[in-house]
C-alpha positions, 0 to 999 in steps of 0.5 A, spaced: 541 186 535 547 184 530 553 188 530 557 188 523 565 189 522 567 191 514 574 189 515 577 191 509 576 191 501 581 188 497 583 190 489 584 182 485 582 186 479 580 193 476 573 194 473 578 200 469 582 197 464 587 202 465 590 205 471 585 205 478 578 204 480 575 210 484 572 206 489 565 208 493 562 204 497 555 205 499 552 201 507 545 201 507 543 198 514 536 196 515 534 199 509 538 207 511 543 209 508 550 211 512 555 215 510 559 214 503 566 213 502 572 213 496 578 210 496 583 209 490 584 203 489 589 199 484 591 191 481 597 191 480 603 188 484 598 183 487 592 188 488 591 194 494 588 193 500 583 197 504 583 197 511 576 199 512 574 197 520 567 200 520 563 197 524 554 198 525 549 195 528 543 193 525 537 188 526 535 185 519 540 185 514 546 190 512 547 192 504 553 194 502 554 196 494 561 198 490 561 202 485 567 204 480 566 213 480 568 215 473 566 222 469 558 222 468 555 223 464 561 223 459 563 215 462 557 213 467 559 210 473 560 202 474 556 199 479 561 194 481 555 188 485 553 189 492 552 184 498 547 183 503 549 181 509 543 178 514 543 178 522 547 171 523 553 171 526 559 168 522 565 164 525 570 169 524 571 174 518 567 171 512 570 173 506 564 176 500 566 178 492 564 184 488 565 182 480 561 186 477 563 189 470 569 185 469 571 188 476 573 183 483 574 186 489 574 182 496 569 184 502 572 182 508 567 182 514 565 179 520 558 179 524 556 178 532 549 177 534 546 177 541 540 176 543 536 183 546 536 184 554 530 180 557 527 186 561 526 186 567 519 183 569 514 188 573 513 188 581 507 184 582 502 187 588 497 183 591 491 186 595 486 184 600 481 188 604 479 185 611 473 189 615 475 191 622 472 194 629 475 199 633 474 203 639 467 204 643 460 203 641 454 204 644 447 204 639 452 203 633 447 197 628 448 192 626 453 190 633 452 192 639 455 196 645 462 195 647 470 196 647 472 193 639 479 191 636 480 187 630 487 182 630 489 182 622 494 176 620 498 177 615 502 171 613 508 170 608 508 162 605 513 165 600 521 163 601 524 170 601 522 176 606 516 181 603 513 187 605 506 190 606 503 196 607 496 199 611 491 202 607 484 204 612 477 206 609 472 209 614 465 206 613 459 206 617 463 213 619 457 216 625 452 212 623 453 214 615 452 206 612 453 207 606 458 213 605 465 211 606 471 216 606 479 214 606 483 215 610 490 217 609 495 211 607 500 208 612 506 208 608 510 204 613 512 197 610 514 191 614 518 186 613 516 178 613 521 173 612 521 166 613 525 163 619 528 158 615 527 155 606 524 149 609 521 150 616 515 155 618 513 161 615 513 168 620 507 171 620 506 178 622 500 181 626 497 188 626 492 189 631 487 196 629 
């Protein structure tokens, strides 16, 4: 993204051979036309100047005509000569000519580019399903009776702290084998942090 600033117009020379030009000056940025606007401008006593100061924003290029307004379709209006201005950023005001039809006229400008903000990158989740017993069996196949409980480890090999969170899955529910239900999700998180940059890690256990 480039932001151009139209700093002034100067008058070195009138297209009308007599009196002032009736200016227009016409932007188009990337291709879309802005809104126009007219001075009344005069050579003499070394010329006027303009004060412009507008400033657009734009990703291409910036196309600027002049135009001397006169009394179509009696006197047509003199086109004056354009300047096209590419998105690269000037070193300081930089100075373009209109000379068309005998006329010359001076466009001021500057240009600032900067590169569009890196978004930021999408939060990376990483999932992984451990099997685990629980509670009492009696006949339950393929284990055998008795009292069960599973320790899951979860380790962070990272150097800053993360967080997890439990998900369960009910399967082999009262001898159903191949039917699984969900259970509701936990949605409490916890933290595992390194104790140092360069010692161990912290792993956290969950016993179920």
């Amino acid at each position: 993204m480039c932001t151009v600033t139209l700093i002034s117009l100067h008058c070195n020379k009138t297209e009308d051979s007599t009196g002032a030009d009736e200016c227009r000056l016409v932007v188009y940025v990337d291709g879309v036309p802005q809104p126009e606007h007219t001075n009344s401008m005069n050579d003499a006593g070394g010329g006027d100047t303009w004060p412009l100061g507008l400033t657009y924003s734009f990703n291409s290029q910036v196309l600027v005509k002049l135009w001397d307004d006169d009394n179509p379709p009696i006197d047509p209006n003199d086109w004056l000569g354009d300047v096209d201005i590419p998105c690269v950023t000037t070193a300081g005001p930089t100075t373009a000519t209109f000379k068309e039809d005998d006329a010359n006229y001076d466009l001021v400008y500057s240009v600032d580019c900067r590169p569009d903000p890196i978004p930021e990158p999408e939060p990376v989740y990483y999932q992984y399903a451990v099997k685990v017993i629980q509670g009492k069996t009696d006949d339950f196949i393929p284990i055998g009776p008795g009292v069960y409980f599973t320790s899951v480890n979860v380790h962070n090999p990272w150097r800053h702290e993360v967080n997890y969170c439990v998900k369960l899955a009910v399967s082999g529910h009262n001898g159903e084998r191949f039917s699984s239900r969900m259970a509701t999700p936990s949605l409490a998180r916890f933290p595992i942090s390194r104790t140092r940059a360069s010692g161990p890690t912290r792993s956290r256990s969950t016993t179920t």
